[in-house]
C-alpha positions in Angstrom: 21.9 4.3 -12.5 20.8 7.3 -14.7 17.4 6.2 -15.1 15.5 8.7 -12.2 11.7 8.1 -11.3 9.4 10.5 -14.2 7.0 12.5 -12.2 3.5 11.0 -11.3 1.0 13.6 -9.4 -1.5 11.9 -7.0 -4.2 11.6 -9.9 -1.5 9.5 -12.5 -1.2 7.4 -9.3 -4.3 6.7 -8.9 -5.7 5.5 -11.8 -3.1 3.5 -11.8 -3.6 1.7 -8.7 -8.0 1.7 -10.2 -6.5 0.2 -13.4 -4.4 -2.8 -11.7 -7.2 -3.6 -9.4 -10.0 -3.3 -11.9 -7.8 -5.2 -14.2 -9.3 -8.8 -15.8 -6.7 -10.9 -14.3 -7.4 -9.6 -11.0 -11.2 -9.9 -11.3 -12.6 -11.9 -8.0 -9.2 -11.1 -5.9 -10.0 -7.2 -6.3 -12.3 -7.0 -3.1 -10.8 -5.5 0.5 -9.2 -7.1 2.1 -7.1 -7.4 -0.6 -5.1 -10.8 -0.4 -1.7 -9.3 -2.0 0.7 -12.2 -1.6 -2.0 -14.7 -3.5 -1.9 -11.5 -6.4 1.9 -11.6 -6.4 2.6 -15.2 -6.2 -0.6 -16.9 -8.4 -1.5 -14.4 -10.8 1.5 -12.5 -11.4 3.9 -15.4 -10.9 6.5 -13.8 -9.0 8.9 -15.8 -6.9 8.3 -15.6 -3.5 11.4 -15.6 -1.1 11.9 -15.2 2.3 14.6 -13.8 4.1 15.1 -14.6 7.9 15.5 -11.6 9.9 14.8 -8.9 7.0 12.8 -6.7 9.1 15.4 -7.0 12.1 18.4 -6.2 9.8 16.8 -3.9 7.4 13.8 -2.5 8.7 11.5 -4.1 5.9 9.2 -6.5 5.3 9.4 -7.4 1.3 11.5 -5.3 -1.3 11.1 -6.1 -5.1 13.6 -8.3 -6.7 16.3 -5.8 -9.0 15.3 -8.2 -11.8 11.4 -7.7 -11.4 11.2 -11.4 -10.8 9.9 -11.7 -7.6 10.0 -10.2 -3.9 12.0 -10.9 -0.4 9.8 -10.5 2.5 10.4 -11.4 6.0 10.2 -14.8 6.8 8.8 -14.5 10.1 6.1 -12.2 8.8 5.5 -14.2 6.0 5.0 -17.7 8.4 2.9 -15.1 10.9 0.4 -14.5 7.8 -0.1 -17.9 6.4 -0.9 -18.6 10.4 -3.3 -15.8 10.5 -1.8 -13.1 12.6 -4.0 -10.0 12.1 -1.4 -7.2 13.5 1.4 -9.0 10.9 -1.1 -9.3 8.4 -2.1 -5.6 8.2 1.2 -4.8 8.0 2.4 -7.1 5.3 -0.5 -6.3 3.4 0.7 -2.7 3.4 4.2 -3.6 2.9 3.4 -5.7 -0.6 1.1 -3.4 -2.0 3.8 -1.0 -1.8 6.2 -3.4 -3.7 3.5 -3.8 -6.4 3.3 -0.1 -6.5 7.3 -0.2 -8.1 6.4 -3.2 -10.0 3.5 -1.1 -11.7 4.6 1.7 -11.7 8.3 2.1 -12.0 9.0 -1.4 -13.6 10.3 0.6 -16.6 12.8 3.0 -14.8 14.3 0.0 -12.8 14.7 -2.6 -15.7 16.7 0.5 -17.3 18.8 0.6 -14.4 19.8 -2.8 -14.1 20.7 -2.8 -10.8 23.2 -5.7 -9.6 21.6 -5.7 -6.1 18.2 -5.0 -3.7 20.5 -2.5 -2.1 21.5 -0.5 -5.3 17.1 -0.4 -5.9 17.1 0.5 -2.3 19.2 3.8 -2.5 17.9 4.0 -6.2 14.2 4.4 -4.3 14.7 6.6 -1.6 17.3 9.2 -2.9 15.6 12.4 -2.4 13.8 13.8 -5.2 11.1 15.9 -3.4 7.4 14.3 -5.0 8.9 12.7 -7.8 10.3 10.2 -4.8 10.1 6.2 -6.0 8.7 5.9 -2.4 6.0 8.2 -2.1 4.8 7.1 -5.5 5.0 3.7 -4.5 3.2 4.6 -0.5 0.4 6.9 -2.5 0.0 3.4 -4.8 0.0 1.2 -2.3 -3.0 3.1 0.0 -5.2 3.8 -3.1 -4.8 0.1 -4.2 -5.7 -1.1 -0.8 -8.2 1.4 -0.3 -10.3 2.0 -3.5 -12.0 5.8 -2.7 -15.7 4.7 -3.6 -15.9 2.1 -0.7 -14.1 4.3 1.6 -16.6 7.0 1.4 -19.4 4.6 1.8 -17.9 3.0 5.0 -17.1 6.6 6.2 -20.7 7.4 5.6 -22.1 4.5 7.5 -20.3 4.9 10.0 -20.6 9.0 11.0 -24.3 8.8 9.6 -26.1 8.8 12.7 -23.3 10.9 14.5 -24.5 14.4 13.3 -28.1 13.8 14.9 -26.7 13.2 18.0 -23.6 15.7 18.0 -23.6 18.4 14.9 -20.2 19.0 15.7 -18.9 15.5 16.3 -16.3 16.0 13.4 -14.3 18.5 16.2 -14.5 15.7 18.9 -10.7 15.1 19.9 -9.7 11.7 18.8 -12.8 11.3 16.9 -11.2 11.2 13.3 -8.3 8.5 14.6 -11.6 6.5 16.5 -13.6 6.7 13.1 -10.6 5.5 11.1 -10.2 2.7 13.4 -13.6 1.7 13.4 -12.9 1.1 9.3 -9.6 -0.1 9.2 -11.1 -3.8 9.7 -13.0 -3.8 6.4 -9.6 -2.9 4.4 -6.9 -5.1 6.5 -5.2 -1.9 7.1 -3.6 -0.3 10.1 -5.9 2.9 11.0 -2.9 5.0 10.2 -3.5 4.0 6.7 -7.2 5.2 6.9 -6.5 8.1 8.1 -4.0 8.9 5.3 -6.8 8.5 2.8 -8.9 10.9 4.9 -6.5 13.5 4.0 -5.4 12.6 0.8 -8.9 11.4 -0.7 -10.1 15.0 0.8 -12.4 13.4 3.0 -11.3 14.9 6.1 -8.3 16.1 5.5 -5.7 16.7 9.2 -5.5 19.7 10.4 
């Protein structure tokens, strides 16, 4: 395994993540909320598996295939989405976009590897490597993706437009960034932690 992850800075990541949504084969199946298991399964034609208990015994809820063939995922979160559970949903949603994120973006390092097993990509993935870190490349892909910046800004703006008439200094309002990320969470099928991540990273309003 002497393949490492090359460096991507947050802009390389990006585009990336622009590129695969804005992509032609994506067209119509680009718009939040992004339906990542019909992307995986339909248009990319990956295999599908699920695992009982994965979460339970490994804390996950999908992990790309060594082979770049297909994913696990959960089993139970996997029936809880095609029954419409919104709390699983968000969080599967999260959890496959982050699994595309190595498929896109690190698809070349791992076929190079040829790893024998998930749990040789696993250690492979989160071996420290400070920002170069599969992980973080793949989290950063996954939020971007999910979360394209343009609509972001303009739900963000909708939403605090009428708030600075009313309070000029609503933006120092405890709980008011984690109330204002929930608030747009819905329109991504995201968790609000998620939001708020782009708030920072996206420079929007960045944590304190």
């Amino acid at each position: 395994m002497s393949e490492k992850v090359k460096y991507r800075d947050k802009p390389a990541i990006w585009r990336a993540a622009d590129d695969f949504r804005d992509s032609a084969e994506l067209r119509g199946h680009h718009i939040p909320p992004i339906d990542v298991i019909y992307i995986a399964e339909v248009i990319l034609k990956l295999d599908i598996i699920p695992i009982e208990n994965l979460f339970a015994d490994q804390k996950i809820d999908a992990a790309l295939l060594p082979d770049l063939s297909g994913f696990y995922t959960d089993e139970d979160a996997y029936m809880a989405w095609e029954r419409g559970s919104p709390w699983i949903e968000r969080r599967l949603r999260f959890s496959f976009a982050h699994e595309l994120g190595h498929f896109v973006l690190h698809r070349e390092e791992i076929a190079a590897n040829e790893f024998r097993s998930v749990q040789e990509f696993k250690q492979w993935a989160t071996a420290p490597s400070n920002y170069t870190n599969a992980e973080i490349q793949a989290n950063e892909f996954a939020g971007r993706f999910l979360v394209p910046r343009e609509l972001l800004v303009r739900e963000y703006d909708q939403q605090t437009s009428q708030l600075g008439n009313a309070e000029p200094h609503w933006r120092e309002i405890e709980g008011m960034r984690e109330f204002i990320a929930k608030k747009i969470a819905p329109r991504f099928g995201v968790n609000h932690q998620v939001i708020a991540t782009r708030f920072d990273h996206e420079d929007i309003w960045p944590a304190e």
